[in-house]
N, C-alpha and C positions, 0 to 999 in steps of 0.2 A: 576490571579489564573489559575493551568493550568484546563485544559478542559481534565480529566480522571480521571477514576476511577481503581483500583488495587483491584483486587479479589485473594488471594491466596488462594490456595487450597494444600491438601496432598502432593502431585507431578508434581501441574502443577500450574500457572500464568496466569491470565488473566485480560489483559488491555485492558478494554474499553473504546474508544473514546467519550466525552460524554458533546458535544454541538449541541443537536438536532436541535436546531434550526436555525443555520449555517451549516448545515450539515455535524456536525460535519470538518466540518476545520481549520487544522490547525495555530496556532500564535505561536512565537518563543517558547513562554512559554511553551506551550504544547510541541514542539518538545524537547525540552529540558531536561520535565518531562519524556517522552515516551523515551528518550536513557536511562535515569538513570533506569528506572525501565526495562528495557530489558538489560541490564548490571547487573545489579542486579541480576534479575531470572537466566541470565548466570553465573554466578560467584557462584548461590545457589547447590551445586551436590544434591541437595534432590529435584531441578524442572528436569522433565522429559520432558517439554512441554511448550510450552509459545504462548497462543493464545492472538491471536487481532483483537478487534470487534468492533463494536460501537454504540449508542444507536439509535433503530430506531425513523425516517425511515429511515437515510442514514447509509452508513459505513466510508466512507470519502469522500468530496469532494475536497480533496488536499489541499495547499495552500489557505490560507484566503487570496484571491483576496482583499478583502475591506481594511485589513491590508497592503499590498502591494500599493494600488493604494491610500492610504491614508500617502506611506513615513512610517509605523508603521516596517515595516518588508521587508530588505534588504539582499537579496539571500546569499549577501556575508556572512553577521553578521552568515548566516547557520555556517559555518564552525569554524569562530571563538569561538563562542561559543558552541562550540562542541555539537550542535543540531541538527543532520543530522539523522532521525532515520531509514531512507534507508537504506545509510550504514551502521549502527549499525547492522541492521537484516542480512544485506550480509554478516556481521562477526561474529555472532553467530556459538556459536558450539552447543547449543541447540535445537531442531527440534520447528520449527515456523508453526503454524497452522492459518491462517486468515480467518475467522468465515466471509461472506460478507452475513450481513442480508439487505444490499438497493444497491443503488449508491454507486459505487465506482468510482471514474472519477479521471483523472489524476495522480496525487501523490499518490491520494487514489488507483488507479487502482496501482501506481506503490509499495506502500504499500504491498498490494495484493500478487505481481509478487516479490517481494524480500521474502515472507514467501516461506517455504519451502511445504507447503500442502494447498489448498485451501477448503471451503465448502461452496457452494453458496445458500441461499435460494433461493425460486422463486422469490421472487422479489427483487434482484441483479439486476441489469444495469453496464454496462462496458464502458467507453471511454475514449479516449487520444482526450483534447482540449487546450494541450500546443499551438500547431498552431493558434487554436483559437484566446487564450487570449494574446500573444505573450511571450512565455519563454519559453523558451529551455528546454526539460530535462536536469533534474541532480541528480534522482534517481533511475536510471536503465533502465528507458523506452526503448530506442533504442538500449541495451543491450538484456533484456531478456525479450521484448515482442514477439519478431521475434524467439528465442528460444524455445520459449511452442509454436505458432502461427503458425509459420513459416514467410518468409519476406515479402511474397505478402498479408497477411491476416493483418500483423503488418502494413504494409503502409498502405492500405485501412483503419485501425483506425485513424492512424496518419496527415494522410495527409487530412483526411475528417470529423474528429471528430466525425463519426459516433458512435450512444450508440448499443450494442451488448447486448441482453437480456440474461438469465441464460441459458434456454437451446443451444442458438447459444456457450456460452461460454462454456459448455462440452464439445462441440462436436469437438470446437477449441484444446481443451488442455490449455486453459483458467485456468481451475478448475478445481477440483478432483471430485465432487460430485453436483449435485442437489435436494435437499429436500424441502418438502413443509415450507413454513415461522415458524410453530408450533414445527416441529422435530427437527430444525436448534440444539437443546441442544443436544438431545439424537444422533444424529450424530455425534457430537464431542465428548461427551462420549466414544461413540465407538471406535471413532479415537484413542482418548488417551490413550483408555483402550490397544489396539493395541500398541500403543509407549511406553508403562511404561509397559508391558511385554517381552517387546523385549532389549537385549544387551544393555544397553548403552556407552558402550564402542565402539561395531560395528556400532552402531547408529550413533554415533560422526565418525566415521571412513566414515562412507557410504558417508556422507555429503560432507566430505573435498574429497570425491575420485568424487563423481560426480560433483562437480565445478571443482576439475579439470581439469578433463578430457573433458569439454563440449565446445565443438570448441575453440576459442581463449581464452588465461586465463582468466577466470572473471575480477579478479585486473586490470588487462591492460586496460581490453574494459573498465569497469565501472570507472577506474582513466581516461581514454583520454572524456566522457561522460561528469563528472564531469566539468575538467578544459573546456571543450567549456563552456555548462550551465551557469557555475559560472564567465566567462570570459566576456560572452556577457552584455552588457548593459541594464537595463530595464528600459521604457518609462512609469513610474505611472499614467500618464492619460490616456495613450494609453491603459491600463493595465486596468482600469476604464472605458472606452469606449467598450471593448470586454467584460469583464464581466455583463455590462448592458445587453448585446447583447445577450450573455451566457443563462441569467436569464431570457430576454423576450423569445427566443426558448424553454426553457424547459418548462415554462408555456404553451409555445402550443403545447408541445409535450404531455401535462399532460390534455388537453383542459382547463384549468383554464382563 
């Protein structure tokens, strides 16, 4: 069953991710569910807006590792099965808003980073532990974290899997906002209220002229991304040994 929930509303769509207790991450299933229903919203001229959040305390933490290193779920199967909800967002013509109420890590950071507007509560956390766990990006990470970041701020996530708290993440260009964990709605309110008064014709337009125009053509960088990612091989015990490892740091990063 996937892990989400679909809240429509007047002019706007919101999917939230919603297996707390995995924090929230993702299985095929869900990925599958999460393109249809972002396809959808895009495809609806009456959504103005399509946020994505998820229930706390996390917002994603990428890839269901346990799925993975259990044989459940194969990088490749992503694409076959037309479950890729990275890209799905990178080709949206609808303005994407990611709501991050916890952790975002990895896929979920790169989740994040493929919405077109971010709003981060205070207790947001940031990091890329691809290196970590052993898999490659293959939903945008070494495309467009260096692009909001810059290349020196991106490698230092990357190469160290260091976690970046909410306000380290404004000040990066990370995320558009910081609000305390209670406003997180009335912020997006706001946002939206902004987006479904404004053109959306020019809206759609503004979008397709800033990818762009943003250094290398998006498609390019995020197709050459892709085919490494999904090219390389994944080692499911290896993949099970770092996730362990994963799991006992965060509990002491938590004192638990």
């Amino acid at each position: 069953m996937p892990r989400l929930v679909i809240d429509r509303s007047e002019h706007h769509v919101t999917l939230r991710l919603d297996a707390p207790q995995r924090r929230n991450a993702l299985d095929l299933e869900t990925m599958a569910a999460l393109v249809a229903a972002l396809r959808a919203a895009d495809d609806d001229p009456a959504v103005r807006a399509v946020v994505l959040t998820g229930t706390d305390p996390a917002f994603c933490a990428g890839l269901d590792l346990a799925e993975i290193a259990g044989g459940r779920l194969d990088l490749a199967e992503v694409t076959r099965l037309d479950a890729d909800p990275w890209r799905t967002l990178q080709e949206l013509t609808t303005p994407t808003i990611a709501v991050v109420n916890g952790a975002a890590v990895t896929g979920g950071l790169e989740l994040v980073l493929c919405c077109d507007l971010a709003i981060a509560s205070e207790r947001a956390r940031f990091a890329d532990t691809h290196a970590r766990v052993g898999i490659h990006p293959s939903g945008g990470m070494s495309v467009l974290l260096p692009r909001y970041v810059g290349l020196r701020q991106a490698l230092g996530m990357s190469l160290t899997g260091r976690f970046v708290d909410a306000g380290e993440a404004v000040a990066m260009g990370l995320v558009n906002t910081v609000v305390p964990h209670e406003q997180v709605s009335d912020a997006t309110e706001q946002v939206m209220a902004a987006l479904i008064s404004s053109d959306p014709v020019i809206v759609s337009e503004l979008l397709a002229t800033y990818r762009l125009l943003s250094g290398v053509p998006l498609e390019e960088a995020l197709h050459a991304e892709r085919e490494r990612g999904r090219d390389l091989l994944v080692d499911p015990a290896a993949v099970e040994a770092r996730r362990q490892a994963v799991i006992e740091r965060g509990r002491e990063l938590q004192g638990d």
